[in-house]
N, C-alpha and C positions, 0 to 999 in steps of 0.2 A: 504494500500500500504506500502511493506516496506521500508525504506529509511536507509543509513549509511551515518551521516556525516564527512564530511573529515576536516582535521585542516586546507585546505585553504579557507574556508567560503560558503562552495559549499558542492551539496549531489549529488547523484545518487540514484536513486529509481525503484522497478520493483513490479509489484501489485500483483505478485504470488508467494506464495515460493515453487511451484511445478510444473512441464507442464510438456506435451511429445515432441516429436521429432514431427515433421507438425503440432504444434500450436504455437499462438501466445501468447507471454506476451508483457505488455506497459514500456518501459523503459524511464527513466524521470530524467532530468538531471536539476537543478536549483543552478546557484551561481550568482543570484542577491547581495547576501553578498562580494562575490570574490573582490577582487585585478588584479585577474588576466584577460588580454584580451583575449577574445576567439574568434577563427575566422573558416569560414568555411572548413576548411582542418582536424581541430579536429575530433577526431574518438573517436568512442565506441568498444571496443571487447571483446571476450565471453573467459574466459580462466577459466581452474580448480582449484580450491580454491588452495593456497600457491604456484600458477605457471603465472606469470604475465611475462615469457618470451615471446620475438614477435618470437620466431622461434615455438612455443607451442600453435600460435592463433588460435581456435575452428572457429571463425569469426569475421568479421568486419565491419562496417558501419562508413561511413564521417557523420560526424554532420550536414553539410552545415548550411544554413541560416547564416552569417557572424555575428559576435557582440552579435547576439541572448543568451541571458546568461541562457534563462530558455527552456524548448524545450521538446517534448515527440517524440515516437518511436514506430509503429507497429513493433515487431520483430519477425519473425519468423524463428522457432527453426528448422534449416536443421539439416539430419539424419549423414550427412557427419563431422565425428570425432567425433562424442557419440557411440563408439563402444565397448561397454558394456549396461548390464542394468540401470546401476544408473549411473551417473556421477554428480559431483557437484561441479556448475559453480560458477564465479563473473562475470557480467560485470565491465568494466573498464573504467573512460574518462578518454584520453590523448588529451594533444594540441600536433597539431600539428610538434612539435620539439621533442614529443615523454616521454616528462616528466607527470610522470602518478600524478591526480589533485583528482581521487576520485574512489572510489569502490561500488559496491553494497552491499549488505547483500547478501548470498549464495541462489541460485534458485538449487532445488532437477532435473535435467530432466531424464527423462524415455524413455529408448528406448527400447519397449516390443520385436521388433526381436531380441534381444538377453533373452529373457526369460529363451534357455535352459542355459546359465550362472548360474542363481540362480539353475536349476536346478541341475548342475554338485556339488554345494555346499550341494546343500538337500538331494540327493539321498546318499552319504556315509554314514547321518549320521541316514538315517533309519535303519540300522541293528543294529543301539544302544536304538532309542528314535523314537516314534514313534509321528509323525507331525498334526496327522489329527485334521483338525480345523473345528468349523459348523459356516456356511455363510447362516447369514438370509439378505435375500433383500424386501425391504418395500418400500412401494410409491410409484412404479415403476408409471409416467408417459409418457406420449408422447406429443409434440405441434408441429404443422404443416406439418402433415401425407398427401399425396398429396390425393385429392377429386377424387380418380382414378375410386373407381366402386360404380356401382348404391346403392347402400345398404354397404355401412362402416361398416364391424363388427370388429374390431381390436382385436386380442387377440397372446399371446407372448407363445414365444418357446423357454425353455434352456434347454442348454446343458452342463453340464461337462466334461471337457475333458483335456488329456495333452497336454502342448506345443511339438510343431515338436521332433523328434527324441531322446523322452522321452520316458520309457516303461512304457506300459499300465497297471494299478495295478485294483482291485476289486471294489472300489469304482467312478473307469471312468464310462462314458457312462449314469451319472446320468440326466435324462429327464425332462420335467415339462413343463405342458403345464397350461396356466391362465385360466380364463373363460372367454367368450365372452362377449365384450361389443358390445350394437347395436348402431348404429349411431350416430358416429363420428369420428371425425380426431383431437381431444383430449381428448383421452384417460386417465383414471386414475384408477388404477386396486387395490381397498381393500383389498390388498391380502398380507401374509408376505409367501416365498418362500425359503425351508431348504434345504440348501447340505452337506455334508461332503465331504470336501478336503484336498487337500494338499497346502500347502502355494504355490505352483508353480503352481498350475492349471490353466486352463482358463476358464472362463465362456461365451460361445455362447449366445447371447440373438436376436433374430427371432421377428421382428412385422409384422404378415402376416393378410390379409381378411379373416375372421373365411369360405368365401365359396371357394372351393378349385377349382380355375379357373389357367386359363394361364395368370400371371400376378398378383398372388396373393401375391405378396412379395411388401414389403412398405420399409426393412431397414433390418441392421443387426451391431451388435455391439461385439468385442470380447473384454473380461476383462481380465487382468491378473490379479489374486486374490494378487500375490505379493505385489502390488500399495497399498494395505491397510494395511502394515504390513514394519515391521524396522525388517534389520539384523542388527543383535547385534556383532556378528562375533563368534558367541557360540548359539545362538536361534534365533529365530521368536519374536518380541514384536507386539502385536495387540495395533492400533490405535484404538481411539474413533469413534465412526460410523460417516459416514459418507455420504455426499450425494454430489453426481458426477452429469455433464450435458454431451453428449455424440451425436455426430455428427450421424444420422443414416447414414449407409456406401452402397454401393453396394456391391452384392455376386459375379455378374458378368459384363460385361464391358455395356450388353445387357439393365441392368434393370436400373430401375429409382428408385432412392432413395432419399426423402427430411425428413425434421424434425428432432428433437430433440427427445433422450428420456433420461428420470431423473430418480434416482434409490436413495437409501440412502441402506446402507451396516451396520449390525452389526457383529461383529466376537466375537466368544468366543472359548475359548479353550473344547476341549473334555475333559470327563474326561479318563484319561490316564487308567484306569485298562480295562482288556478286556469288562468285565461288563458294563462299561461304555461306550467306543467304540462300542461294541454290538449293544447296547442299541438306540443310534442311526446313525447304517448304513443304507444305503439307501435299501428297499424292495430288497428281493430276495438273499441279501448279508449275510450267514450263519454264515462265518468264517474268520469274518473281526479281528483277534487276530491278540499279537504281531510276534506270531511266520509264520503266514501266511502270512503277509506282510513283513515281512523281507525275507522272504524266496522270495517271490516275485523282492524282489528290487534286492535281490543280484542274481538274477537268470537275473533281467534286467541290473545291472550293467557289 
């Protein structure tokens, strides 16, 4: 958990230094050491790193419980004023009269509807540099796939593809289906699974019943490759690999979707000569050079 202490004898603490918009982080507020009296009218609020004005508050919650000097917080992160992809927050305690007593350490939040954002940054600078990175995913498991049909064969379906009103380049439309595991509802697939993309992509991932019935959909998860990767405000920096836990979602309002699934992520860069890029694009991709993609982007730009 990270904590910043503050010089009046008191912290603030929050146990993630990353989440999306509809999750939660713990937020944790301790000045057993304090001077100062804190009473339930005290409030926590969420503002953007070096902007601690109340006309600029992201949100806010009362402290309640009176006296209470150590305290914790389900918080959950609304989509309402993260309108961008990245934004980077502090929480804040104030007492009540409004004089601010402590800070957190910065939390990263993520709000993937605005993907095509990074987009708009990425796409200029392919007619100079060319982006494509390779995303191996390993581990992939599942825990609590609901006991829906008589024979559980679970096996996963991805996709890559662009974010909304992104144009379509040679390497979209990349497919990949796992192999069938026979009975259960936790799943864990031996398997490491290769793409070539662009740091703006998405990746679809499908946990469906390997028999193809009405109702053969268990979950669905979409990634934005972006979340693994730091702009620089000139490049892409790849993070060390990584491994995510991931709500299975509904496709439509109809289906029923429970469980988890877990993945760990490695990214490395291509190598940048066409040779290399060649070398590995995805089947059936002849003329994946710089000059065909560029010509691409600027034909989508």
């Amino acid at each position: 958990m990270e904590s910043m202490q503050s010089d009046v004898g008191g912290s603030l603490q929050v146990d993630k230094t990353e989440a999306s918009v509809y999750h939660c982080v713990n937020v944790h507020w301790d000045f057993s050491n304090s001077v100062y009296v804190l009473n339930s009218r005290d409030f926590i609020g969420v503002f953007e790193v070096g902007d601690s004005g109340f006309e600029n508050i992201l949100d806010r919650k009362e402290k309640g419980e009176n006296s209470i000097k150590h305290g914790s917080i389900k918080w959950r992160l609304k989509a309402e004023g993260f309108d961008k992809h990245t934004t980077i927050v502090n929480f804040c305690y104030f007492q009540s009269d409004g004089v601010l007593l402590s800070k957190s350490p910065p939390l990263v939040v993520i709000n993937p509807e605005f993907q095509s954002d990074i987009q708009s940054q990425l796409l200029p600078s392919l007619a100079q540099n060319i982006e494509l990175i390779s995303i191996e995913v390993y581990d992939v498991h599942c825990t609590g796939l609901h006991w829906r049909f008589h024979y559980p064969n679970p096996v996963l379906e991805f996709h890559l593809t662009h974010p909304n009103k992104a144009p379509s380049l040679p390497h979209h439309g990349q497919k990949v289906t796992s192999t069938v595991l026979s009975m259960t509802i936790n799943p864990r697939w031996p398997e490491t699974f290769t793409f070539t993309a662009l740091p703006s992509d998405l990746l679809k991932i499908e946990v469906r019943n390997s028999v193809r019935k009405v109702r053969s959909f268990w979950g669905k998860v979409n990634i934005p490759l972006i979340q693994f990767l730091r702009w620089t405000g000139e490049t892409f920096i790849l993070h060390q690999p990584k491994t995510l836990t991931f709500a299975l979602e509904k496709r439509l309002p109809s289906d029923s979707a429970a469980g988890t699934i877990t993945l760990s992520v490695r990214n490395r860069q291509l190598d940048p000569t066409p040779e290399g890029i060649n070398q590995m694009a995805p089947e059936g991709i002849n003329q994946l050079t710089p000059e065909g993609i560029n010509q691409l982007a600027r034909d989508g730009i």
